[in-house]
C-alpha positions in Angstrom: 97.8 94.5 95.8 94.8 96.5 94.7 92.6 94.7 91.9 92.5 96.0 88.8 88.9 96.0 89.1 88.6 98.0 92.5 90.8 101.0 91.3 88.6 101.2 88.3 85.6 101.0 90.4 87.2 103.6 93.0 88.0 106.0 89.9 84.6 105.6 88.5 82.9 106.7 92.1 85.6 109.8 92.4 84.6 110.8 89.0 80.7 110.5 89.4 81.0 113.8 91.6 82.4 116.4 89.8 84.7 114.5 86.6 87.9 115.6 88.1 90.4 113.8 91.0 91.5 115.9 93.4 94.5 115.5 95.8 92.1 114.2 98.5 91.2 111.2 96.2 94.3 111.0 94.9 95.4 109.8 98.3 92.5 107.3 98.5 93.9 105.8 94.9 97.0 105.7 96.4 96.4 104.1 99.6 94.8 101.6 97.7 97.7 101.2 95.7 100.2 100.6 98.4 98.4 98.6 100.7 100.6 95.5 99.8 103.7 98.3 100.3 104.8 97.7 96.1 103.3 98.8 93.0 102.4 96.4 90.9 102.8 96.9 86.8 99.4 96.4 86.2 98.6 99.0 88.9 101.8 101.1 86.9 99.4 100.6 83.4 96.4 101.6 85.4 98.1 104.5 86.7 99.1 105.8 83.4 95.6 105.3 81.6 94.1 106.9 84.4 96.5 110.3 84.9 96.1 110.4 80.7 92.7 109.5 80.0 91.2 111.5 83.2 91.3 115.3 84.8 93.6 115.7 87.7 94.7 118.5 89.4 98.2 119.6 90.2 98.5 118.1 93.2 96.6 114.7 92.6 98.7 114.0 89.3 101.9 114.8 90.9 101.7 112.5 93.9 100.0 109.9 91.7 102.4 110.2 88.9 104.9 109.5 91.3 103.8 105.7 91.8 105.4 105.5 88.2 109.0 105.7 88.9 109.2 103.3 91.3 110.9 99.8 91.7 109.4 97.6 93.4 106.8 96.2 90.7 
């Protein structure tokens, strides 16, 4: 399980660049994500404050978004 703290900190570094997540960071946010294999809810509530409260492209919210909808929290 990814902390809290280190997605916020890995978001914070992908946005110092040019304010927007592309799909290649995207992947980093989910690989950090899934490390443990599950997604979390507080990773689920991180998710969703991050893909409304940031600029994604197509590509990085749709894999992202994905995380949301599923079960193994």
């Amino acid at each position: 399980m990814a902390t809290l703290k280190s997605l916020e900190q890995a978001l914070r570094e992908i946005l110092q660049d040019d304010h927007k997540v592309s799909k290649y960071d995207a992947q980093v946010l989910k690989e950090l994500i899934l490390a443990d294999g599950k997604v979390t809810r507080e990773e689920k509530l991180f998710l969703e404050r991050a893909l409304v409260d940031n600029v994604f492209d197509e590509k990085a919210y749709e894999m992202l978004s994905k995380l949301l909808i599923r079960q193994d929290s």
